[in-house]
N, C-alpha and C positions, 0 to 999 in steps of 0.2 A: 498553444496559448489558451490559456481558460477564458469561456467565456463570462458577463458582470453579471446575469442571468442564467436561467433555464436550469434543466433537469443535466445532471452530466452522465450519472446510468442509473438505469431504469431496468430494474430485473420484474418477470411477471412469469410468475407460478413456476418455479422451476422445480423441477426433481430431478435429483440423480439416484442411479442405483448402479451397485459394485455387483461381477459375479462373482462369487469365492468357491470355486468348484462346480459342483450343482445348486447351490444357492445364490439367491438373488437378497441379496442385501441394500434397504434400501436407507439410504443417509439424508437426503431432502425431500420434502414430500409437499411442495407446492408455495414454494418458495418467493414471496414477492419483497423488493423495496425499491425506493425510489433516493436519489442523493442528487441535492440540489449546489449548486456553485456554494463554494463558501462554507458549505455545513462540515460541521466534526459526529461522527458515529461511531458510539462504540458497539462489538459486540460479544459478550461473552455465553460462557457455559462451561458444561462440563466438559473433560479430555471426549472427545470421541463424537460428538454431539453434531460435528458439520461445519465447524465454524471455519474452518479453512480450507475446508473442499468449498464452500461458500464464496471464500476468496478466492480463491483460482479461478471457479466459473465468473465471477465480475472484472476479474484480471485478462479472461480470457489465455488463460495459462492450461484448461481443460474445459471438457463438453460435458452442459448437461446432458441428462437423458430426455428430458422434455423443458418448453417452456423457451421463453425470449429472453434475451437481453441486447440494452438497446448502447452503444457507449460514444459519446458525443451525438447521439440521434440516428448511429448507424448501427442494424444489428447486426452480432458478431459472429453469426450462424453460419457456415458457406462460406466464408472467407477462405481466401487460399490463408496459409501457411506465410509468405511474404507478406501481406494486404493487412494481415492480423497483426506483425511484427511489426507493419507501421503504423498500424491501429494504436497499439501499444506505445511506442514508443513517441507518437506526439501529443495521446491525450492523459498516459497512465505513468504514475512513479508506485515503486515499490521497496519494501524495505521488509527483513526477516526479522526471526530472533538472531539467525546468524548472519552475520554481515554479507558475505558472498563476494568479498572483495576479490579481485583479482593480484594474486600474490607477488608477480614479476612487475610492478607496475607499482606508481608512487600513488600516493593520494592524489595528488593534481593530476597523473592520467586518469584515473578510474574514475576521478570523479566528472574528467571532460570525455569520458567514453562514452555515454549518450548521441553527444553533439557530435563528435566523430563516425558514427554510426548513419546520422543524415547526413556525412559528406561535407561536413561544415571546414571550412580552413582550419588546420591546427590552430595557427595565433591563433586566431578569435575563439576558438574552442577551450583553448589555456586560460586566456583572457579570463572569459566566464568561469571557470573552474577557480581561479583564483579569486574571485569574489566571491564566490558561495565557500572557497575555503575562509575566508574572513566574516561571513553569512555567522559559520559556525563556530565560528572562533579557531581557527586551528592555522590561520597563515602562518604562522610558523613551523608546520609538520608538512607541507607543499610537497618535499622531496623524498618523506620518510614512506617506506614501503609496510603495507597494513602487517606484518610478522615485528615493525618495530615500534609499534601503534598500540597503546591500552584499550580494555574493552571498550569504553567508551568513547576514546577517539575514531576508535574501526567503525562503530554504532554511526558518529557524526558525520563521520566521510561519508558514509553508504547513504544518509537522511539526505545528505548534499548531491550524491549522484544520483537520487530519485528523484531532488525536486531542480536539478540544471534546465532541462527542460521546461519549467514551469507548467507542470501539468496540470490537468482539470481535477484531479483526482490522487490521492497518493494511498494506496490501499497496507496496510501497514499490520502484519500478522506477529503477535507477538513480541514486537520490536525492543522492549525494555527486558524482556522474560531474564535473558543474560546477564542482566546488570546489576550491580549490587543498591540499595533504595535510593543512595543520594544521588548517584550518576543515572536511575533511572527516573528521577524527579526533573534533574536537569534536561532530561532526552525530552522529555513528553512536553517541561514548556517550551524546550524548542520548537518541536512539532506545532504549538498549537500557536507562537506566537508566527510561523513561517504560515500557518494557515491563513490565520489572518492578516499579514503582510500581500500576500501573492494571492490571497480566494482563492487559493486549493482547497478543494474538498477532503476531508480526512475521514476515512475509514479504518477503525482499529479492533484488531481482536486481541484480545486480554483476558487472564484470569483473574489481575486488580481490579474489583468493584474502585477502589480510590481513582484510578487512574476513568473507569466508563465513567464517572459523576462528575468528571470535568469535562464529559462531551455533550454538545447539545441535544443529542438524541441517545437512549439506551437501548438496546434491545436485547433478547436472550435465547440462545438455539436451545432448542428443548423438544423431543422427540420428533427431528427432523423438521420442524415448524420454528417461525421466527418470529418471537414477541415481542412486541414492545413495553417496554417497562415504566410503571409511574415514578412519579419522586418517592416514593418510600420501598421502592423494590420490589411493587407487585404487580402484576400485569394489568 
């Protein structure tokens, strides 16, 4: 459960570096931001730039090569493997360009898959799952399996299995990228009106400047460094 205050993570100077052979490649290069309860961030740039190796180390989905990150006030450093998975899973929702749905499974499982992962009773895990299927408008596709789902229904189920949970945070890479402009208009005030219903924090990496100008903070990766942007697009 998100808390009505405070920082939810807190990253400070991070860098990562890839080997690719005998070269050291390096993608972030000292890396800091902070994301407070409630807030919406977008972040763009160019292909290749960091912006979602960025998200993974805040996800906690991979390790930087230096630096901290702190998520609900715990850092994520040294965590086992399990410790991390429930790190994740009570304070973080996440969402792709591609859905990641689970294909054997209906919307109303995958979407109460979270909840079942803490062990929570079925009913009440269904329960929930069928109100964030009404969240999204899709109580009527409950039983249809994501292969019989449009792009944008698959998009809204997956936004609803990130935020079942009600996480502090919903880190979100790309999430519209698949979508053609009207359904991905419709995606993002989802997103931003579910932010401000629940004060999940929203982090979004994007290549639509239209889409970062509806967030409360901008920023932009640019040779491994993260800027932050004014109202007219300059640093």
């Amino acid at each position: 459960m998100n808390s009505q205050s405070g920082v939810v993570i807190e990253a400070t100077d991070l860098y990562k570096t890839y080997q690719q052979g005998k070269q050291a490649v390096s993608v972030l290069n000292g890396v800091s931001l902070s994301i407070g309860a409630g807030e919406s961030h977008a972040i763009v740039g160019v292909s290749g730039a960091g912006k979602s190796t960025l998200m993974h180390l805040l996800g906690g989905l991979d390790h930087s090569s230096s630096g901290e990150i702190l998520v609900a006030g715990q850092a994520i450093s040294g965590l086992s493997e399990s410790k991390l998975g429930d790190l994740r899973n009570r304070h973080l929702g996440f969402i792709y360009q591609f859905h990641h749905l689970l294909p054997e499974f209906s919307a109303r499982e995958n979407i109460a898959m979270p909840l079942l992962v803490r062990r929570m009773p079925k009913k009440q895990a269904v329960g929930i799952a069928d109100e964030w299927l009404e969240r999204v408008g899709l109580q009527h596709r409950g039983e249809h399996k994501p292969g019989e789902l449009s792009g944008g229904e698959r998009q809204r189920v997956a936004l609803a299995r990130a935020l079942v949970t009600r996480p502090d945070c919903l880190l979100a890479d790309e999430p519209t990228g698949n979508l053609d402009s009207h359904t991905a208009a419709q995606m993002l005030d989802l997103m931003l009106d579910l932010n401000k219903d629940i004060n999940t924090a929203l982090v979004i990496v994007t290549h639509d400047l239209g889409i970062a100008a509806k967030m409360q903070f901008q920023w932009r990766m640019r040779d491994g460094l993260l800027e932050r942007e004014d109202q007219t697009g300059g640093v």
